[in-house]
N, C-alpha and C positions, 0 to 999 in steps of 0.2 A: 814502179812508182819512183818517182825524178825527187830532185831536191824541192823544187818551187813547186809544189802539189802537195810537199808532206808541211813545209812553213804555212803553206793555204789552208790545209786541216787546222795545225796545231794554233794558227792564229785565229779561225772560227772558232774552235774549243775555248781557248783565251775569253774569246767576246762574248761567250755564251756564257763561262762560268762567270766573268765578271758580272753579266749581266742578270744573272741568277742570284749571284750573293747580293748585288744592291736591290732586289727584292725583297730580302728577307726585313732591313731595318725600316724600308718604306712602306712593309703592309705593317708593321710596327705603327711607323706614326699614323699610319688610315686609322688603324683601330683604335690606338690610344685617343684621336682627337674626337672618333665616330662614340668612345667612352666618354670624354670627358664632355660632353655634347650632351649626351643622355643624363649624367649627371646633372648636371646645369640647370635642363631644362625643369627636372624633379628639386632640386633644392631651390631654384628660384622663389617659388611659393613661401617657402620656410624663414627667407631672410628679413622679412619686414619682423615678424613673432620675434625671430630670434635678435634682433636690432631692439625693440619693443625693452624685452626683459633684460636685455645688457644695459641699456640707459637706464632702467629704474636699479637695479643692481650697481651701478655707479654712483646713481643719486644718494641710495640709501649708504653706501661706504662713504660719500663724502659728509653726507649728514650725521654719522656716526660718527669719523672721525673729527670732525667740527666739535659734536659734544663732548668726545672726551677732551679735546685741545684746547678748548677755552678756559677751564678752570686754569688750567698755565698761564698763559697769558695773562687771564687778569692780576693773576699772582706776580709777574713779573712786571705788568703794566704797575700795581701797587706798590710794586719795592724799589720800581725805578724812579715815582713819584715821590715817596718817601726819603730816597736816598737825597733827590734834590733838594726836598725840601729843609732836611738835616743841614744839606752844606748850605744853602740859602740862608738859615738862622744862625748856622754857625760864622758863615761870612760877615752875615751882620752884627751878631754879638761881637766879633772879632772888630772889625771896625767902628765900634759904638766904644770901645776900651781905648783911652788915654794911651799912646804909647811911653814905654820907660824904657831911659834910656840903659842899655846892658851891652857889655863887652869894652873893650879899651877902644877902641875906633868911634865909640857912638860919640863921645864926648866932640872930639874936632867935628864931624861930619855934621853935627848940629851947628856948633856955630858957622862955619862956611856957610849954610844954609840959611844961616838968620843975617849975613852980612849981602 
């Protein structure tokens, strides 16, 4: 056996084993998509039910949590009303009072203002 006879084996062995080992990952994906295919077709059926009872399981958390959240709100809707209306009457009372004049500057600063 010569040189170019034993490269001619040893490079069929080459193409062969390569060609064996990329076997191994591609009956992988036959099978895994040949799986999730089968899968699919069995839980399809199931997805409307299970859609069904997630959106009333939503509905009811968000109507649950609505009731307990409002009692806040109105509490703070009340206290922010409140609070306006305090400075509202206090603004007013405050400007409904006679100013007097207080500190050493008020004295000039009025008359400038009356000339």
């Amino acid at each position: 056996m010569d040189l170019a006879t034993g490269r001619d084996i040893a490079l069929v062995t080459l193409i062969i084993e390569a060609f064996v080992l990329a076997l191994v990952p591609l009956a992988a994906f036959y099978f895994g998509i040949r799986g999730m295919r089968a899968l699919r077709l069995r839980l399809d059926p199931l997805f409307p039910m299970v859609q069904g009872r997630l959106r009333r399981v939503a509905q009811t958390t968000r109507t649950a949590s609505e009731r307990i959240v409002r009692p806040f709100i109105a509490l703070g809707v009340l206290r922010a009303q409140a609070k306006g209306t305090t400075r509202a009457l206090i603004r007013t009372a405050a400007s409904a009072r006679p100013h007097r004049n207080q500190g050493r500057y008020s004295a000039r600063i009025t008359e400038r203002d009356a000339t």
